[in-house]
C-alpha positions, 0 to 999 in steps of 0.5 A: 594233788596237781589238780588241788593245788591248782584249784587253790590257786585259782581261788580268787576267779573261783570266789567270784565266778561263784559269787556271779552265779548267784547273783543270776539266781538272786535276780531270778527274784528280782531282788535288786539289792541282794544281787548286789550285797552278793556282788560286793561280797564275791569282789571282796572275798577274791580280793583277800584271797588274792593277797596271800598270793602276790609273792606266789609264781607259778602256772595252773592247768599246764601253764594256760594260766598263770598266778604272777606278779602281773596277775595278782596285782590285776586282781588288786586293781581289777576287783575293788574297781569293779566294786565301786563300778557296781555302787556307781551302777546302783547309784544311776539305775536304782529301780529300772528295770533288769538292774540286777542283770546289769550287776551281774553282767558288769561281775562276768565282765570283770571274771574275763578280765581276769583271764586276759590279766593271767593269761598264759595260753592263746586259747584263754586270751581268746576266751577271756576276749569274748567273754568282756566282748559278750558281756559289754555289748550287752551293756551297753545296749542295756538303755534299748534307746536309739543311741544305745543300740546303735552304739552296742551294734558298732562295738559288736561289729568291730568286736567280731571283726577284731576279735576273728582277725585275732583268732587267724592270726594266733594260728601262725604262732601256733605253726610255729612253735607247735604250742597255743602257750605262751612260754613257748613264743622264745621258739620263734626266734628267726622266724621273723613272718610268723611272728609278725603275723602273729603280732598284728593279730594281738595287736588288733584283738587287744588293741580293739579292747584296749582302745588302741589307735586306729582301733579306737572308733567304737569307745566315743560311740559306746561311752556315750551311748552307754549308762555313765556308770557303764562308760567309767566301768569299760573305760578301767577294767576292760581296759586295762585288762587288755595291757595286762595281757599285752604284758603276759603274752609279748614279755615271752616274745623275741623283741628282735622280731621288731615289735617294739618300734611297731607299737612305739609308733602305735603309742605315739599315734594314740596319745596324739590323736586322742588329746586332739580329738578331746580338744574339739569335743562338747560332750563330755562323755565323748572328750573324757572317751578321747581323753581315755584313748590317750591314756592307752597310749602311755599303757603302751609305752609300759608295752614297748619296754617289755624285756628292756627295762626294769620299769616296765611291768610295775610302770603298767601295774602302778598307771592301772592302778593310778587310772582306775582310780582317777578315772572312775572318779572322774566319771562319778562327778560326771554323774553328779554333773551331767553329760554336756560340757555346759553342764560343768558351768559353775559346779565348781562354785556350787559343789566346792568339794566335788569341784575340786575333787575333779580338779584332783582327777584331771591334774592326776590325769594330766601327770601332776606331781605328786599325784597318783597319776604322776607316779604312774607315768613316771614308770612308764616314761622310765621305762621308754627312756631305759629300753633306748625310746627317748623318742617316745617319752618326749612325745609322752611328754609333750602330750602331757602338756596337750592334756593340760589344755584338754582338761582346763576345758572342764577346770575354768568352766567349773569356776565360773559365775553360772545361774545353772543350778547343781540339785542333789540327784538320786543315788548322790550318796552312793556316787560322792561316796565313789569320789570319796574313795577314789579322790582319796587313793589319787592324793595318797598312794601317790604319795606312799609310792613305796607301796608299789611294786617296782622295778 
């Protein structure tokens, strides 16, 4: 009865790790499109089955993994945006070779996701590590050209290095509460060295998927090297993975062991650095891959009120659900656009509609009301404030002044005379279709914020 009931519980990540294996078997064959009706299927199957399950708070398999509020609602934002990650990966590599490869690697990315958002055991956040590890790596080589490799070695290399530090680390928490689980962490009370060796140990195998500053050095590379439509899908999913784990697994820890000012600092550092790093860029893969690594640091933020505000929780889940969609848009109109900031002048003027559906990504980005984005940071600036870092939301709010100028580097441009011509391109129906949706999501639920959960 007990392994039943856990089976049905897990019926979501089972749907779809069915539906990834076969999409290898269709790929076997080579037949692009059935590889990807499959993907799009297995994603909405999970998704209905995950609905009947948000009010569920329980744990499976001895409380490895856990169906909660955190989990159930990173399904709801995880799986549709890997949904319109696929129709952007059809769109950019329609015809190339290994194109159902691609699909089912972004699908098992997506599956591990899933594991780090559950995650209810040292052993499953390492699993669900290496599986979105493995998984990227390989796709973002997946153009074989000299920037691609080069990009995909540094992710590896930082990955393995991250990713062993992680695992030694874990292994202090473990001596010290007896248990790999996580409900156990409240036993480290008092034990103030093992629970900072534990803590860096997480902070720099998710701070390294999470893009967190001084983790950050391979998401310029990797997004620029990659596929456009392979940099908006790391960008989200694996993303914000990493700060629902970072929820699952420092909600249970004693924040007297001062891990909160540790990562307020992080916070503050990252969204700094990142919007003046985004300043000075060219290439507008490499600024929107700054402008995402700003953006972790008000995930943060959500991180640092665990336990001390209401806040916290739906602050992270609302800004993940708010980034993905902006985000993922974002990156379609880039390519619609091109890569090169040059590349921006006059699309405003030539694709009215698509300009302004950038402008709509970039004022969400930047913490406009009442865009979805808006809704997003206000948790989370809530939350600091609530959980006693009033610090640390000034700084959240001067970095969204900084994020204005970043983003009229892409805006002015758009709106300007040019003789650049902006032709329809291959795949454009499948993209503005992504730009549709996601624009839509940014002006609306935005919005209808009651929709949300909240504190």
């Amino acid at each position: 009865m007990e392994m039943g009931r856990d089976l049905a519980l897990l019926a979501p990540e089972l749907t779809l790790a069915a539906a990834a294996m076969l999409m290898i078997v269709a790929e076997m064959f080579r037949a692009a499109r059935l590889v990807l009706a499959i993907g799009l299927a297995g994603l909405a199957a999970a998704t209905l089955l995950t609905l009947p399950m948000l009010s569920v708070d329980a744990t499976v398999f001895g409380g490895t993994y856990r169906i909660d509020l955190i989990s159930g609602w990173a399904k709801l934002i995880l799986l549709p945006g890997t949904a319109l990650s696929l129709l952007l990966v059809r769109a950019e590599i329609t015809g190339r070779p290994r194109e159902g490869s691609v699909q089912s690697l972004v699908v098992l990315v997506t599956l591990g996701a899933l594991m780090l958002s559950g995650a209810g055991d040292m052993m499953v956040v390492v699993i669900g590590v290496v599986l979105t590890g493995l998984g990227s790596f390989a796709l973002v080589a997946w153009p074989r050209d000299d920037a691609a490799t080069e990009a995909a070695m540094k992710y590896l290399v930082f990955g393995a290095v991250t990713g062993s530090v992680m695992i030694y680390g874990l292994t202090f928490w473990f001596g010290g509460t007896g248990s790999t689980l996580f409900s156990e962490l409240g036993q480290l009370q008092g034990q103030t060295l093992v629970t900072i060796a534990g803590l860096i140990a997480i902070i720099v195998g998710l701070g390294y998927k999470g893009s967190l500053v001084p983790f950050h050095f391979w998401a310029p590379d990797a997004y620029q090297g990659a596929p456009v439509s392979i940099a908006a899908y790391l960008s989200v999913i694996t993303k914000a993975a990493a700060f629902f784990a970072f929820a699952q697994v420092l909600r249970d820890l004693p924040r007297d062991g001062g891990w909160p000012l540790a990562l307020a600092v992080i916070a503050a550092a990252t969204m700094t650095y990142g919007y003046l790093a985004a300043l000075v860029q060219t290439n507008l893969v490499r600024l929107i891959a700054y402008s995402s690594v700003a953006q972790s640091g008000y995930f943060l933020m959500g991180v640092v009120a665990l336990g001390a505000s209401g806040f916290a929780v739906p602050g992270i889940l609302v800004f993940a659900a708010a980034y993905v969609a902006m985000n993922l848009g974002a990156f379609a109109v880039v390519l619609l656009a091109g890569r090169d900031l040059g590349d921006l002048e006059g699309f405003g003027r030539t694709r009215p509609w698509l300009g302004a559906a950038m402008v709509v990504f970039l004022l969400s980005l930047t913490g406009i009301p009442p865009l979805f984005g808006f809704v997003g940071k206000f948790y989370l600036l809530s939350a600091a404030v609530e959980a006693g870092y009033l610090w640390l939301a000034i700084i959240g709010v001067l970095n969204s002044v900084l994020a204005l100028g970043v983003y009229l580097r892409l805006m002015v441009p758009m709106y300007r005379t040019s003789s650049t011509e902006h032709p329809s391109e291959v795949g454009a129906v499948l993209t503005q279709g992504t730009v549709v949706v996601t624009v839509l999501a940014t002006l609306l639920i935005g919005l209808a914020a009651g929709i949300l959960p909240g504190p």
